[in-house]
N, C-alpha and C positions, 0 to 999 in steps of 0.2 A: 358190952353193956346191954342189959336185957331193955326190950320197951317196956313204957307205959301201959297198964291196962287198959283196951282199947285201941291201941296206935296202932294206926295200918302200916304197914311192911310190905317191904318187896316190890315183885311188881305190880301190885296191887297199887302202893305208894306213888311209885314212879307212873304209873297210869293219869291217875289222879292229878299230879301236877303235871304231867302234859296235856291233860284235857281240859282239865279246870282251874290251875294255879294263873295266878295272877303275878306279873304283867304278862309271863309268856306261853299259858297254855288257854285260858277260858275264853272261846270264841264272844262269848258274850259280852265279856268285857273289850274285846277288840271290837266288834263292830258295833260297838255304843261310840268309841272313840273317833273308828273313820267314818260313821255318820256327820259326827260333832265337827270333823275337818272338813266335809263337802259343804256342810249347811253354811259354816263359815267361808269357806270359798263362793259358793253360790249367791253371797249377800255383795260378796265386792260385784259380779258378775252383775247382778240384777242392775247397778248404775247405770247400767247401756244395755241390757238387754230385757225386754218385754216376754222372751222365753223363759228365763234365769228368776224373772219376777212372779210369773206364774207357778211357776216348780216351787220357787222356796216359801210362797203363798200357801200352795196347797200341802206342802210338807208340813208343816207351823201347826196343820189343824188336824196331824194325822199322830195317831196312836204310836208310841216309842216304833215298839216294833215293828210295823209298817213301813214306818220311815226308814228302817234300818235295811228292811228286805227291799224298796225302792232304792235305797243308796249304794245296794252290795251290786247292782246292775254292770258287769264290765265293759261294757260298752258310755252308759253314762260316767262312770267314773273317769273313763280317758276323757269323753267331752269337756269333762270340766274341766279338768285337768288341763286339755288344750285350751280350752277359754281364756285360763289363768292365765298362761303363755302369752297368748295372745293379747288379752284387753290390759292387761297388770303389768305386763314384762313387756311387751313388745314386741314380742317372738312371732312370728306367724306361722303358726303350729295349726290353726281353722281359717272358713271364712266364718268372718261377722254371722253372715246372713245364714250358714247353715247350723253356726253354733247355734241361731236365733231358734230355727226349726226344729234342730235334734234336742232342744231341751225345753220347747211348748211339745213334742210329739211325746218326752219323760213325764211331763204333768198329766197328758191327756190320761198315755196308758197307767198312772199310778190314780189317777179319780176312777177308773176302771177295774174288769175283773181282770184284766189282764198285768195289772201293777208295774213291772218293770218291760224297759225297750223290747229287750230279749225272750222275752216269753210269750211272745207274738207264734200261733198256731201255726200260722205260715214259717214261719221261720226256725219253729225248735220245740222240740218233744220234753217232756221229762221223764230223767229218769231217776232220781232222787225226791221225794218228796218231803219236806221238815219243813219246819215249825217257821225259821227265817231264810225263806226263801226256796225256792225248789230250783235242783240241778236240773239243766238241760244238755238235751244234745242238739247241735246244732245240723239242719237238716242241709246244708251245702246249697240252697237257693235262694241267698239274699240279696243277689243284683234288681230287683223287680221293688225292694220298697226302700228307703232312705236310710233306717237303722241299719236296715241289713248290707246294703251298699257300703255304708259306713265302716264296721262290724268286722265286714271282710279284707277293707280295703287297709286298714289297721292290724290284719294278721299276717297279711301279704307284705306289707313295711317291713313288718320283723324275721318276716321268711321268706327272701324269694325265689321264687322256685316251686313256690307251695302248691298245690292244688286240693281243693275243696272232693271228697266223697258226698255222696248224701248215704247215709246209712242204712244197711237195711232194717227189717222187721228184725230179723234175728239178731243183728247186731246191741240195737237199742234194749231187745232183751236180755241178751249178756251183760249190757250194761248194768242191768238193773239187779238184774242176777248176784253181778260182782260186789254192788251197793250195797245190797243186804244181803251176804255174806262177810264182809264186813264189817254190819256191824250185828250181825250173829256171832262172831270171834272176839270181837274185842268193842262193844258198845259206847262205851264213853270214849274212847281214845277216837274210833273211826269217826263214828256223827258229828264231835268236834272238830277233826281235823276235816273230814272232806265236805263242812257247811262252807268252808273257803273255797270252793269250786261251783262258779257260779253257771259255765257252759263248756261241755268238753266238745272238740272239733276234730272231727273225721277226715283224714288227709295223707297228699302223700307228696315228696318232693320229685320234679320230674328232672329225669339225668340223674342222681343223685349217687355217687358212690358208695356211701355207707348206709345201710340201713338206720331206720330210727323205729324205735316202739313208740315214746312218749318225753313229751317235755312242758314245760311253763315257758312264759312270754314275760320278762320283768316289763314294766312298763304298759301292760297289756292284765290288770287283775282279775283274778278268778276264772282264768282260762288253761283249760288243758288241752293239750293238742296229742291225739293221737294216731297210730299208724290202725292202717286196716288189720293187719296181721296183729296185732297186739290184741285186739278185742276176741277170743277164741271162747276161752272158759271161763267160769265165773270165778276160779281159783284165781287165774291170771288179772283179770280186770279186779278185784278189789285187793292184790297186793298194789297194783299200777295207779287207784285210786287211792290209796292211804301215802302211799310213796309222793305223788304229785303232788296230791293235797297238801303235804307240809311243808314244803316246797313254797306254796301259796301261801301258807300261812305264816311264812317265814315274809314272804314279801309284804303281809300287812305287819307284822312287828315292826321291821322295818318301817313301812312308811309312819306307822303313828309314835313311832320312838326311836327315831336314827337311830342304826346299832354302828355306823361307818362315820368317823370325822367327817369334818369340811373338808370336801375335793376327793375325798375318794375317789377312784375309777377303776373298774376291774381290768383294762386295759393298762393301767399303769402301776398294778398291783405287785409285788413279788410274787414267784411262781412255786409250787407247790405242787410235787408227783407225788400221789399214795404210793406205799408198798405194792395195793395189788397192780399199780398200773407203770412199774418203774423201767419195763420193759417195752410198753406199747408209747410210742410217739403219738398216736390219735389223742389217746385219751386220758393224759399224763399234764400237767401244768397250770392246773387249778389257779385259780387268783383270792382272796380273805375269804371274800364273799362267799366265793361258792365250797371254799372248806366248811365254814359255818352252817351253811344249810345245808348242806353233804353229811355233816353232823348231825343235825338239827333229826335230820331222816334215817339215818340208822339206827339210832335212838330211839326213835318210832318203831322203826321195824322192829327191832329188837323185842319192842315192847308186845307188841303186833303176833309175830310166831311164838313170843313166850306161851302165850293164852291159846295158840292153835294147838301149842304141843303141850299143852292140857290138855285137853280136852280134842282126841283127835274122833272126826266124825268120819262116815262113810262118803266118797268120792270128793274128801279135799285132800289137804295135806298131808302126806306121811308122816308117822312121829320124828322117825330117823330125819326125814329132810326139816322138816320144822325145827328139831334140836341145830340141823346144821346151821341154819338161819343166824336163828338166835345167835349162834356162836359168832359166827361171821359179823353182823351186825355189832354185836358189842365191841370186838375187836376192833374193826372200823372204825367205831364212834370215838372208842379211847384214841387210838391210832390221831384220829383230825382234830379229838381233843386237845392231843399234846402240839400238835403243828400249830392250832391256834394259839396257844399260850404262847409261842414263839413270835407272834405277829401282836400283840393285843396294843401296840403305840397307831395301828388302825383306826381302834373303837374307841367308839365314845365310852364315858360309864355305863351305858345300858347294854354296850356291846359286851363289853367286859362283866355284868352282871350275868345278860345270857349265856355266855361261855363257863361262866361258874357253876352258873344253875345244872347245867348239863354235866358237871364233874361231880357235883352232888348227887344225879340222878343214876349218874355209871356209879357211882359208890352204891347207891343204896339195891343194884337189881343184884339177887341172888344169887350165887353160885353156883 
C-alpha cells in the first residue's frame, strides 16, 4: 500500500515516534507528568514538613518549565520519594530532620541560579546543556556538603563496591564531544532520549571480576554510571549516551504509567537468555523487565546507526560497521519483541500497549 502524500516513512517515521510520540516517545510529555507526581507527593509531605512547604511554595510560582527542570533533579526525586516512604508508609527510608534539610536546601537552590541540588559548581560540571535541564557530570567530591553526601551515599546503596573517579578535563570533554555527536547523527531521537540523564558518574568497582563500561540505577533517576575506560572517543560515549539514556527513559514510563502488574519483581520474574547470550552464564537470564528495555534500546539504536550510515562523516563510524549495527539491532529488538509477547500476563495495558508500539515500529523501519 503506497502512503499518503506527505506521510513520513521509514526511519524517518520510526524516529519521530520515539522521540516525539505520545505516551512513549515525547520527553516533554513525560516530564510534565513526573513533575505533576512530585508536586503531588510534595503536598502530602509539606503536612510535617517546613522543607516540603517551602519547595512546593516556591514551585506553585515558578514557570512550567522551570518546575519541571527543578523536579528532573536525581537526587530530589529519590528525597521525595524517601519522604513518601517515610511520613505516608511508615517505611524509614530518611531521617525526618534531613528529609527536612534536603528539601529547604531544593527550594534555596531552585529560587537560585543554580536551580536544581546537583548542579552545585562544587559538586558537577556540565556537560549537556538544553532547554530542561543541563547534564552533569558528577565531579567524585561530595562528602564535604549535604546533597552531595546524600547523592553519593545513594549510589553506593545500589552498588557496593563502587568508588567514586573525579574526572578529568579530558574526560568531561569527551563527554561532551560524545553529546553532540549525538545529536549531530540523529537530533531528535538523541536530545529526546538523553534530556532523561540528569548526572553521569565516573567510577569503578574495587575487586571486581568483570569489567563494566556503563549502567542505570532503577530506583536512582536520571543517573548514569560510567566506567573510566568507557569514556575514550566521542564515537564511544554518544553510542553509551543514547544507549543509557533509554534505559532512563524507560524508567520514567515506567514510573508515570506502570508498564508491570501489581507485585511484579525482577527477582521473581521468569527468565529469559537472548540468542546472542545462550552460551554465556554471566549474561544470560534476563527477567520481563529488563527484556522490555533491552528492546526498548535496540530499537534506538537501530534507529541511531540507521542515520550514521547515511550519512557517514570523516573520523566516526564506518558505513560497513554502521550497516552492521543497524542489522544487529533490529534483529535484537525483533528477537525480545517476540519473547515479550510470550510473557505479556506481566503488563498492565500500557505495558502491553508499549510492547505493540515497538512491533509497529520494527514494521515500519526499512529494509
Amino acid at each position: 500500500m503506497s502512503s499518503p502524500p506527505g506521510e513520513i516513512t521509514g526511519l524517518t517515521a520510526v524516529e519521530q515516534r520515539l522521540a516525539h510520540g505520545t505516551p512513549f516517545g515525547s520527553h516533554e510529555f513525560m516530564s510534565t507528568r513526573v513533575s505533576r507526581v512530585y508536586v503531588q507527593l510534595l503536598s502530602l509531605l509539606a503536612e510535617t514538613s517546613s522543607g516540603a512547604r517551602r519547595l512546593g511554595e516556591l514551585l506553585h510560582g515558578l514557570e512550567p518549565s522551570r518546575q519541571q527542570v527543578v523536579l528532573r533533579d536525581s537526587l530530589l526525586r529519590r528525597t521525595i520519594e524517601d519522604g513518601t516512604g517515610t511520613v505516608v508508609q511508615g517505611v524509614d527510608s530518611i531521617d525526618p530532620a534531613l528529609l527536612d534539610d534536603l528539601l529547604g536546601a531544593a527550594a534555596e537552590a531552585a529560587a537560585s541560579d543554580q536551580v536544581t541540588l546537583l548542579a552545585d559548581p562544587a559538586l558537577s560540571v556540565v556537560f549537556a546543556e538544553r532547554v530542561r535541564g543541563d547534564g552533569h557530570v558528577w565531579l567524585g567530591s561530595g562528602g564535604g556538603s549535604l546533597a552531595g553526601a546524600r547523592f553519593e551515599d545513594q549510589v553506593v546503596r545500589r552498588l557496593p563496591r563502587f568508588g567514586f573517579h573525579t574526572p578529568s578535563e579530558e574526560q568531561v570533554e569527551v563527554l561532551r564531544a560524545g553529546n553532540r555527536l549525538a545529536s549531530l547523527v540523529a537530533p531528535d531521537l538523541a536530545d529526546s532520549t538523553v534530556a532523561h540523564a540528569c548526572v553521569v558518574v565516573v567510577g569503578d568497582f574495587d575487586g571486581a571480576e568483570h569489567l563494566f563500561s556503563a549502567l542505570t540505577l532503577p530506583g536512582l533517576a536520571g543517573v548514569i554510571v560510567l566506567s573510566p575506560h568507557a569514556i575514550r572517543t566521542d564515537i564511544d560515549v554518544a553510542e553509551t549516551l543514547v544507549h543509557e539514556s533509554t534505559h532512563l527513559k524507560f524508567l520514567d514510563l515506567d514510573y508515570i504509567s506502570p508498564l508491570f502488574v501489581r507485585g511484579f519483581r525482577p527477582e521473581r520474574s521468569p527468565l529469559v537468555t537472548p540468542s546472542w547470550h545462550e552460551d554465556d552464564p554471566v549474561y544470560g537470564g534476563w527477567p520481563v523487565d529488563r527484556v522490555l528495555t533491552s528492546m526498548h534500546v535496540y530499537l534506538t539504536l537501530c534507529v541511531f546507526f540507521g542515520h550514521a550510515a547515511a550519512e557517514v562523516r570523516e573520523g566516526e563510524w564506518t558505513a560497513d560497521y554502521a550497516v552492521s549495527r543497524v542489522e544487529q539491532c533490529r534483529t535484537r529488538a525483533a528477537w525480545l519483541f517476540e519473547a515479550a509477547h510470550r510473557h505479556l500476563e506481566f503488563l498492565t495495558p500500557a505495558g502491553r500497549d508499549f510492547v505493540a508500539s515497538i512491533g509497529e515500529m520494527l514494521e515500519e523501519l526499512p529494509d
